[in-house]
C-alpha positions in Angstrom: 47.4 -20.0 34.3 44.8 -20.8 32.4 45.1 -17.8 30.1 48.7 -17.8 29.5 48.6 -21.6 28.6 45.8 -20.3 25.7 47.9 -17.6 24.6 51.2 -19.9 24.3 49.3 -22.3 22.3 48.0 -19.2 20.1 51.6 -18.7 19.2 52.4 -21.8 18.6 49.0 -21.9 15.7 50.5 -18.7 14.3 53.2 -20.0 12.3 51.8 -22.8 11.0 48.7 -20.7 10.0 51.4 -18.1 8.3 53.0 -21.0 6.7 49.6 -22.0 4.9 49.1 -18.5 3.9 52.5 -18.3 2.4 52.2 -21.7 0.5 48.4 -20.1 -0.5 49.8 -16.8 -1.9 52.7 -18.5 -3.1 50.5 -20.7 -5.3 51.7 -20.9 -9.3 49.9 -18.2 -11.5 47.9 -20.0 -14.8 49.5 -19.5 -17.8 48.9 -17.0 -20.0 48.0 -19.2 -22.7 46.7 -23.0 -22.5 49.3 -25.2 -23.6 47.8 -27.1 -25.8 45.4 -25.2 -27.8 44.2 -21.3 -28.2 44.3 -18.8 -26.0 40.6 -17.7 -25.1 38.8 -14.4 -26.4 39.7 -12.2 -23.3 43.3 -13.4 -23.4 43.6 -12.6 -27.2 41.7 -9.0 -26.7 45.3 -8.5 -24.3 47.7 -9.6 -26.2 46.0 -7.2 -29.4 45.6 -4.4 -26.8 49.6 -5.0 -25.8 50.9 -5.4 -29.4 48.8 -2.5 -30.9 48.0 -0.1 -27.9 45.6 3.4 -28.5 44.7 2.0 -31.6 43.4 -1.5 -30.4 41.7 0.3 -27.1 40.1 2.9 -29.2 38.8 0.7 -31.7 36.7 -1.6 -29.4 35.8 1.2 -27.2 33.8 2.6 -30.2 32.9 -0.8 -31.5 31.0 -1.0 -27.6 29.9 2.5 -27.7 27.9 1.9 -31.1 26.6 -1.3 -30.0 25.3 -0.3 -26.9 23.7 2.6 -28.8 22.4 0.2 -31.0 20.9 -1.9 -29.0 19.3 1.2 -27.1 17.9 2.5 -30.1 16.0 -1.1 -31.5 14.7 -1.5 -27.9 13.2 2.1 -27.6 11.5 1.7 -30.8 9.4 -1.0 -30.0 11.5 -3.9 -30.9 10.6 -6.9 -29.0 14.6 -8.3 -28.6 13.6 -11.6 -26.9 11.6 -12.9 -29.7 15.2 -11.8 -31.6 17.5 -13.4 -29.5 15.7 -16.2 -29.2 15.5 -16.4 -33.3 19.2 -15.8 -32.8 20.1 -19.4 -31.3 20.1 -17.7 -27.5 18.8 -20.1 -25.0 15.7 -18.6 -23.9 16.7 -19.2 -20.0 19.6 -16.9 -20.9 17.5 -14.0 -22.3 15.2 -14.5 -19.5 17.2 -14.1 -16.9 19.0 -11.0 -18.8 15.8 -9.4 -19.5 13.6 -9.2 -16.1 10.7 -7.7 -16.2 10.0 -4.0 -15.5 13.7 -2.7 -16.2 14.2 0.3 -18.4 15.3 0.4 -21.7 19.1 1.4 -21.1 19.4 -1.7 -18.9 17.8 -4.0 -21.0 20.6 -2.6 -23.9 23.0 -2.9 -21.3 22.2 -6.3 -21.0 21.8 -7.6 -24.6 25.0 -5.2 -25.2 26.8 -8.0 -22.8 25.4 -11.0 -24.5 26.9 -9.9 -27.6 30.3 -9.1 -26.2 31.9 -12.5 -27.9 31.1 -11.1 -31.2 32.4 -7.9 -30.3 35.6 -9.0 -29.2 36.1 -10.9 -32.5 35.6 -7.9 -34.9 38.1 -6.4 -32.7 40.6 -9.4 -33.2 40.1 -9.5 -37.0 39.9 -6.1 -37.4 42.6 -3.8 -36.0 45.6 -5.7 -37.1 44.0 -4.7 -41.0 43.8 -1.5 -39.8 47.2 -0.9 -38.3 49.2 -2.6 -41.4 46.4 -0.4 -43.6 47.7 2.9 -42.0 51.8 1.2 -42.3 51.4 0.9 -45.3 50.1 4.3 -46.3 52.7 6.1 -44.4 49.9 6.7 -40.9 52.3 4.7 -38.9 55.6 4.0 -38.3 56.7 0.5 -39.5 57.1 -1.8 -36.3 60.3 -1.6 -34.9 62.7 -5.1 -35.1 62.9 -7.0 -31.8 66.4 -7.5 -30.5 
């Protein structure tokens, strides 16, 4: 009896535990863009990626793949980067904890790569709309088509 009372009372928990799931999932997405001000870095990096596809992509893939190498390179050669970023206006607690002690080079340019990633996506935001209306205008690309 005992048992069957349990699982009745089991079944009864169920929908109200569905429910709370439902009302969780069912939860209104954030915005896309903050209502009152400017959408963030990340956000604008989508919308450039939307509006001017392979050429946006491309463009800050190599902008990454040159800074990483970068990065790699100065840190092989000797450079010490934490006296850098430091110099830099990088809290010293942040390079710290990015730069532990005893890891190899790539992962120390891996990790100074990431610190610089707000700059990166910026030269991406400035620059490939320049670039896209550069190669409209010579003829490159096709002029945008007109929104219905």
């Amino acid at each position: 009896m005992h048992t069957r009372a349990s699982s009745t009372k089991s079944s009864e928990e169920q929908p109200a535990e569905k429910q709370n799931v439902t009302e969780a999932s069912s939860a209104p997405k954030p915005p896309e863009e903050p209502e009152g001000g400017k959408a963030n870095k990340t956000q604008q990096l989508k919308k450039v990626f939307k509006e001017y596809g392979a050429v946006g992509v491309s463009f800050h893939i190599c902008i990454s793949l040159m800074s990483l190498g970068m990065f790699y390179l100065l840190i092989s050669s000797g450079i010490d980067m934490a006296a850098v970023l430091c110099k830099l206006g990088f809290s010293e607690a942040v390079v710290r904890s990015k730069m532990a002690a005893g890891t190899s080079t790539f992962v120390l340019a891996y990790a100074i790569h990431k610190l610089f990633a707000p700059v990166r996506i910026s030269i991406t935001l400035v620059s490939v709309p320049l670039i896209v209306r550069y190669f409209r205008k010579t003829g490159l690309f096709k002029p945008p088509t007109p929104s219905p």
